[in-house]
C-alpha positions as CSV (number, residue, x, y, z in Angstrom):
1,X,0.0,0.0,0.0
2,X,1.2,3.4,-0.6
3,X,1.7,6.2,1.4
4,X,-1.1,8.8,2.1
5,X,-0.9,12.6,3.1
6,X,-2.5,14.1,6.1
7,X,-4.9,17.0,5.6
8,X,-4.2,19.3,7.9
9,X,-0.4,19.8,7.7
10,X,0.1,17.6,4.8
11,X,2.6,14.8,6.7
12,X,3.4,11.8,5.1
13,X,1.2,8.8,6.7
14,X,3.9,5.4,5.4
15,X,1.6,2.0,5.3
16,X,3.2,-0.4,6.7
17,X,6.5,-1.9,4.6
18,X,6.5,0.6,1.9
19,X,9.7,3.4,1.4
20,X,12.5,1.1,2.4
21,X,15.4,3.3,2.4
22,X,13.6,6.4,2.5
23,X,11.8,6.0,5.7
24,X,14.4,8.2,7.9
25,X,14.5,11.0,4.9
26,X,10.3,10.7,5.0
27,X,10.6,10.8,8.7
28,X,12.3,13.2,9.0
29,X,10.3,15.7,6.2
30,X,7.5,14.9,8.6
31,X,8.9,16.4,11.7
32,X,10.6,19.5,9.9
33,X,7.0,20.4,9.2
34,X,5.9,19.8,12.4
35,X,8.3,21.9,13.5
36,X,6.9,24.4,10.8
37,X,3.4,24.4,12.6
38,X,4.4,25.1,15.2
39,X,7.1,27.9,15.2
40,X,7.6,28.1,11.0
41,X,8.1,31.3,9.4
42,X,7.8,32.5,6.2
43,X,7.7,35.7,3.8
44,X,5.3,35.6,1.1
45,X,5.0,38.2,-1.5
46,X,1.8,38.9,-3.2
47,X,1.7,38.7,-6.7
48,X,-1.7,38.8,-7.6
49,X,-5.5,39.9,-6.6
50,X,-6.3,36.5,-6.0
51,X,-3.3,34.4,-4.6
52,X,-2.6,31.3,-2.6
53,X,-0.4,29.9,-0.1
54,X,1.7,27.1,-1.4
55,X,1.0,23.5,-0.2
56,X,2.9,20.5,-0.7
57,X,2.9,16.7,0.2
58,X,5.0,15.4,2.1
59,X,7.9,18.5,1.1
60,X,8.9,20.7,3.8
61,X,8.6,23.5,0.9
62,X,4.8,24.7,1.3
63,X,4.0,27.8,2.7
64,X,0.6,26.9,3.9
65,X,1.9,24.9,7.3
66,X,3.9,27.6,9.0
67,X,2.3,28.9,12.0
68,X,4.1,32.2,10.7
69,X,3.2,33.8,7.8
70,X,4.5,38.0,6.6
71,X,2.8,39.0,3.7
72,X,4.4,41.3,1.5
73,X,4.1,43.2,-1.9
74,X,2.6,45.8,-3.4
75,X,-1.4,45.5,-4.0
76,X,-2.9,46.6,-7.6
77,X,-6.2,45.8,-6.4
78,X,-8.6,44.3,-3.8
79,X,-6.5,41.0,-2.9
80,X,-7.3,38.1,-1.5
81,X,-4.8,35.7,-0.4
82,X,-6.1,31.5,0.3
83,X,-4.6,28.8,2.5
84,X,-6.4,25.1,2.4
85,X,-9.8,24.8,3.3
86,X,-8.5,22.8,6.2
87,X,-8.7,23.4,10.0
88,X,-5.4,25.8,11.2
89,X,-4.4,28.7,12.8
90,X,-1.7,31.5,12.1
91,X,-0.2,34.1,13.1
92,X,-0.2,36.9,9.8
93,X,1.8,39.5,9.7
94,X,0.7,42.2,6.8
95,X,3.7,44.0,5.7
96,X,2.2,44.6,2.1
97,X,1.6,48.1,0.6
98,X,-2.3,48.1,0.7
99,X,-2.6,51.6,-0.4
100,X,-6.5,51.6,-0.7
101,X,-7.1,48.1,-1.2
102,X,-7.9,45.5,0.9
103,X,-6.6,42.1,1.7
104,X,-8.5,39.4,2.9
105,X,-6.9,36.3,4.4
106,X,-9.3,32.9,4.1
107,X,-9.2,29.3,3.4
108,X,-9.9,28.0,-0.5
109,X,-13.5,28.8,-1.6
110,X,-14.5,29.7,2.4
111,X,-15.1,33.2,3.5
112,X,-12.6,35.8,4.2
113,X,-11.0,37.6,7.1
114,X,-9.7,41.5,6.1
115,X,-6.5,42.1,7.5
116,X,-5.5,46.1,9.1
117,X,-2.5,47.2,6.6
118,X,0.8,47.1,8.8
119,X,-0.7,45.2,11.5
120,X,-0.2,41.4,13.1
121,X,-3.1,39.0,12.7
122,X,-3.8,36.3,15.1
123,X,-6.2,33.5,12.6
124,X,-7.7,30.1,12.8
125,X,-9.7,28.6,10.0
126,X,-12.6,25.5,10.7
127,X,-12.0,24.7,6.9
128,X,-14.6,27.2,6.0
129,X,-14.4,30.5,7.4
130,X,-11.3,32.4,8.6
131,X,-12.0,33.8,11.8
132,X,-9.7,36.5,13.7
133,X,-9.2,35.8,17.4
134,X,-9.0,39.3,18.8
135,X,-12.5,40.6,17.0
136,X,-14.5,39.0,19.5
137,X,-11.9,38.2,22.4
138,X,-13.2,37.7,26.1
139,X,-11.7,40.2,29.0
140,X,-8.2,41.8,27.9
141,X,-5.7,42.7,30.2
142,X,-2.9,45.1,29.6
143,X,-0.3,45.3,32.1
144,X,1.7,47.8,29.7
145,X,0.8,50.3,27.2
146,X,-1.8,49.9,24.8
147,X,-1.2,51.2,21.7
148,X,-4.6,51.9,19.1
149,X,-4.2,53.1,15.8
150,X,-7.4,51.8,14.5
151,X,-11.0,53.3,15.3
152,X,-12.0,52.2,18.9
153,X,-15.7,51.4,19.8
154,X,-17.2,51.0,22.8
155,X,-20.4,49.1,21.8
156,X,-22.2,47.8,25.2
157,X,-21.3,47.6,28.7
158,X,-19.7,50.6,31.0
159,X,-16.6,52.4,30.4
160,X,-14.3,53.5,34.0
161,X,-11.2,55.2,33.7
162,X,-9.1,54.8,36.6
163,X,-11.2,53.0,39.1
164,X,-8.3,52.4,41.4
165,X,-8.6,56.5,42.3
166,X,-4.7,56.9,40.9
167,X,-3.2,60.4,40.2
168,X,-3.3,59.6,36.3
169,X,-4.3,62.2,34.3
170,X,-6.4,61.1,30.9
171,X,-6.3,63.6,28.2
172,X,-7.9,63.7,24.6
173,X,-6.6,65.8,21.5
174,X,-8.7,67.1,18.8
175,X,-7.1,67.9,15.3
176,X,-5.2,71.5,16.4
177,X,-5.9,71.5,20.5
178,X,-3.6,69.0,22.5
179,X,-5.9,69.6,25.6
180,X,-9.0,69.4,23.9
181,X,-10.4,67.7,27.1
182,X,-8.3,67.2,30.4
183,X,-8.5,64.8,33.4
184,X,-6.5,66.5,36.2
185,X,-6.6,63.6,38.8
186,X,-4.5,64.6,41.4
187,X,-6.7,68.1,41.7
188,X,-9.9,66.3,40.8
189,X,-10.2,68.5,37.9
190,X,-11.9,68.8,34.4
191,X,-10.1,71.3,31.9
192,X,-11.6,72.0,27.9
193,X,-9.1,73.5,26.0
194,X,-7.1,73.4,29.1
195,X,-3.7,71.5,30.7
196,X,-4.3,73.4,34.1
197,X,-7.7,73.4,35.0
198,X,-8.4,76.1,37.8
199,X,-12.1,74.8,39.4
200,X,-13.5,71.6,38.9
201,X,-14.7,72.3,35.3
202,X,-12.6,75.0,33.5
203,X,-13.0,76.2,29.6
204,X,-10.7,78.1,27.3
205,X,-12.8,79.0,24.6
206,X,-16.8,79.4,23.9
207,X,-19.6,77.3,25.3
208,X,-23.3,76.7,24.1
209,X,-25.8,75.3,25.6
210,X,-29.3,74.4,23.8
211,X,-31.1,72.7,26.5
212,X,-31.5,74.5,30.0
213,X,-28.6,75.3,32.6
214,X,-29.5,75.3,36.2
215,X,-26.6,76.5,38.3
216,X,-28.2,75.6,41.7
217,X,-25.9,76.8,44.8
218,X,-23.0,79.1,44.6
219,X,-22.3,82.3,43.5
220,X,-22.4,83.6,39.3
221,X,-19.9,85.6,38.5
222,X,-19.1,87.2,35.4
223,X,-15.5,88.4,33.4
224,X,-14.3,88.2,36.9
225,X,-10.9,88.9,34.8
226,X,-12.0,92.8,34.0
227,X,-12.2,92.2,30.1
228,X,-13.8,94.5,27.8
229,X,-16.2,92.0,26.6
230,X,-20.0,92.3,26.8
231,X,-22.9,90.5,28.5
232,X,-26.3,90.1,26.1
233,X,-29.6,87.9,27.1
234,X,-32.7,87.5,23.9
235,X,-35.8,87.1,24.4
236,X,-38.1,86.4,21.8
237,X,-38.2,89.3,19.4
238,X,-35.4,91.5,21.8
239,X,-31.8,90.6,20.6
240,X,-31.0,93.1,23.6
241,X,-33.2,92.3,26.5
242,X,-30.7,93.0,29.1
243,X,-27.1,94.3,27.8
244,X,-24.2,94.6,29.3
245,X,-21.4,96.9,27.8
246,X,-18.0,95.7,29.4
247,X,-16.2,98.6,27.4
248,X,-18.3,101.2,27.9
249,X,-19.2,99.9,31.9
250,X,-22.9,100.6,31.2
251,X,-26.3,98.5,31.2
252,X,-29.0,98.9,28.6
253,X,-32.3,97.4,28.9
254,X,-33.8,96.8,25.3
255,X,-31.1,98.4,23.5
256,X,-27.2,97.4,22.5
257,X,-26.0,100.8,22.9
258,X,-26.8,101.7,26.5
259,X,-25.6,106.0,26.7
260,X,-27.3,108.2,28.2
261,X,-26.7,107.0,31.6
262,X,-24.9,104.2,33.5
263,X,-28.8,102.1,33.1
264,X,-30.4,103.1,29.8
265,X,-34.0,101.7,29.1
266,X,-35.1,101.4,25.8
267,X,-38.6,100.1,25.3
268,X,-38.4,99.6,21.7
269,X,-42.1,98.9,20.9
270,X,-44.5,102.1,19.9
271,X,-48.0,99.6,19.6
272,X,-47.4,97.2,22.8
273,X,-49.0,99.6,25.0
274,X,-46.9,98.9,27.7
275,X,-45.3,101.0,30.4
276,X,-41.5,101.5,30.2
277,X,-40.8,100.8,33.5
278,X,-43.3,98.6,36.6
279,X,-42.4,99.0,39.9
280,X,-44.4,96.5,42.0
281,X,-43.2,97.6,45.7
282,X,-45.2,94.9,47.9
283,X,-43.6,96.3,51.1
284,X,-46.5,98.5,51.7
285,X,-44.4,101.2,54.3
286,X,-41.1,101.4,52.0
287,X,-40.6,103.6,48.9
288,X,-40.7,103.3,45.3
289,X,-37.7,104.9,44.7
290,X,-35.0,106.1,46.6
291,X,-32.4,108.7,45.4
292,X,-28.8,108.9,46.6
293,X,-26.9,112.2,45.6
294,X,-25.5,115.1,46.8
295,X,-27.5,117.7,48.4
296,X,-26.6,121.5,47.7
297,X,-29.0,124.5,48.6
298,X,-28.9,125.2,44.8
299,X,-29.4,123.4,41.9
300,X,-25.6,122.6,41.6
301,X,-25.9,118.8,42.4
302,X,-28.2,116.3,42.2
303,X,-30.4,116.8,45.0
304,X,-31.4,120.5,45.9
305,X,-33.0,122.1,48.8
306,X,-33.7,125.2,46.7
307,X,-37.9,125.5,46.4
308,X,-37.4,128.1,44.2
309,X,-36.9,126.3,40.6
310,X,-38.4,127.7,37.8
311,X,-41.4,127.8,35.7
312,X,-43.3,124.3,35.5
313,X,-42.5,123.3,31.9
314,X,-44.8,119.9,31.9
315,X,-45.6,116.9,33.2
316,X,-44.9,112.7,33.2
317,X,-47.8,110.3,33.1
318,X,-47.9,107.8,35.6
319,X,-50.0,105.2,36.8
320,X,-50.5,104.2,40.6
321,X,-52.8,101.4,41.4
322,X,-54.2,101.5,37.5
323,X,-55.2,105.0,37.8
324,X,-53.1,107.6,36.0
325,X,-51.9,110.7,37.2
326,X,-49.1,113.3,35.8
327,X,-46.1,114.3,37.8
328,X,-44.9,117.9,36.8
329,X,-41.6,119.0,35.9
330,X,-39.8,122.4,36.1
331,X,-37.2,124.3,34.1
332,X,-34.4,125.4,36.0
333,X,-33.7,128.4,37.3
């Protein structure tokens, strides 16, 4: 009887009393690919969209049984390369210049694995499919660094940074801001655009907000730096409900160019009927209004004792408990 061939690693299987004189050499052959299963290396170059690893009977000169296998080349197209549509596992190394190709990696007539360009593959085959061990592995545990340069996705399950409560900062980059968001952990600090967060959640640059803010406890406080920049809150048809002018160190009410006074109030509408200016005092023994100035017995300053200012030049409409009434005014002196 003559000898038959394995098919998984392709060994020579010798029937009893055949190869005399050749058994050692056969032996041998048998061993050195073996030995090629389990520690073999080999460099392949790609030479064609649809290649295939060499396998030989019973030769220790097929590519197809080392455990090792660097693939190398120069794609001109989407490649695939084929082992035997037998159970195996390698370890692939693509080294080939994918450009934007792919390269998929599967056993004869089975279905394909696509390997990352410059990366390391760890691969078994059932005969059928090619299947890559890391794309579904079970829990992962890096001692060391762990180096991505692939997409990562976090699809299920919770993500905890630093459970153990160390002082290790985490810090992500965006494509021109190296501190695009910063972890300080040893000052339990959060920094956007920002290496050295000052309060718990600091931010170089603009923020918006679409949904509501609710700052509940602790003070507001606003350019605490002194900056000529302004303050401005919309309401529904008023781009300038309340202004603040930084530059100008005034306050407008309904108007972006508060100037005739350190508060200007501007009610812009001339058909809303409204008043300029409600004052609702509901502490019934305490004033409306109270004026602080400087009292002269002329009319030098801002409050006068002088009763003798001039002619009464008109009056101001006002309305007290919904009835109106006119306050006069008088020229002065």
């Amino acid at each position: 009887m003559a000898s038959t061939y394995s098919s998984t690693l392709n060994l020579e299987l010798q029937a009893s009393g055949e190869n005399s004189g050749t058994w050692g050499t056969i032996t041998n052959n048998n061993i050195q690919k073996l030995e090629s299963a389990i520690k073999g290396y080999v460099s392949v170059a790609i030479a064609s969209t649809s290649d295939s690893l060499s396998a030989t009977d019973g030769t220790t000169a097929d590519e197809t049984s080392n455990a090792i296998i660097k693939l190398t080349g120069t794609l001109t197209g989407n490649t695939t390369m084929q082992c035997e549509a037998v159970e195996n596992w390698y370890i692939v190394d693509n080294a080939a210049t994918m450009g934007t190709y792919t390269l998929g990696f599967k056993p004869a007539s089975g279905t394909a694995t696509n390997l990352v360009a410059a990366s390391k593959h760890l691969l078994y085959t059932d005969g059928s499919t090619m299947f890559d061990v890391l794309d579904d592995a079970g829990n992962i545990t890096a001692n060391g660094t762990l180096d991505v340069a692939g997409n990562v996705n976090f699809d299920g399950g919770t993500f905890i940074y630093n459970e153990a409560g160390a002082d290790l900062d985490a810090r992500f980059e965006g494509a021109s801001d190296a501190n695009l968001l910063y972890l300080d952990a040893g000052n339990d600090r959060i920094g956007i655009g920002t290496a050295s967060p000052s309060t718990e959640l600091h931010v170089v640059g603009g923020v918006k907000a679409t949904g509501a803010i609710d700052f509940d406890g602790g003070g507001f406080t606003f350019n605490d730096s002194h900056a000529a920049v302004d303050f401005r809150i919309e309401t529904d048809t008023l781009t300038h409900a309340v202004f603040v002018d930084g530059s100008a160190d005034k306050i407008g009410f309904g108007t972006s160019a508060p100037t005739s006074g350190f508060v200007t109030i501007d009610q812009a509408s001339s058909t809303g009927a409204i008043a300029v200016l409600t004052l609702d005092q509901g502490d019934a023994d305490q004033e409306f209004i109270r004026f602080d100035g400087t009292t002269a017995s002329d009319q030098s300053s801002s409050l006068t004792t002088d009763t003798s200012v001039g002619s009464i030049t008109g009056h101001i409409r006002v309305n007290i408990n919904g009835t109106d009434f006119w306050i006069p005014y008088y020229a002065t002196n």
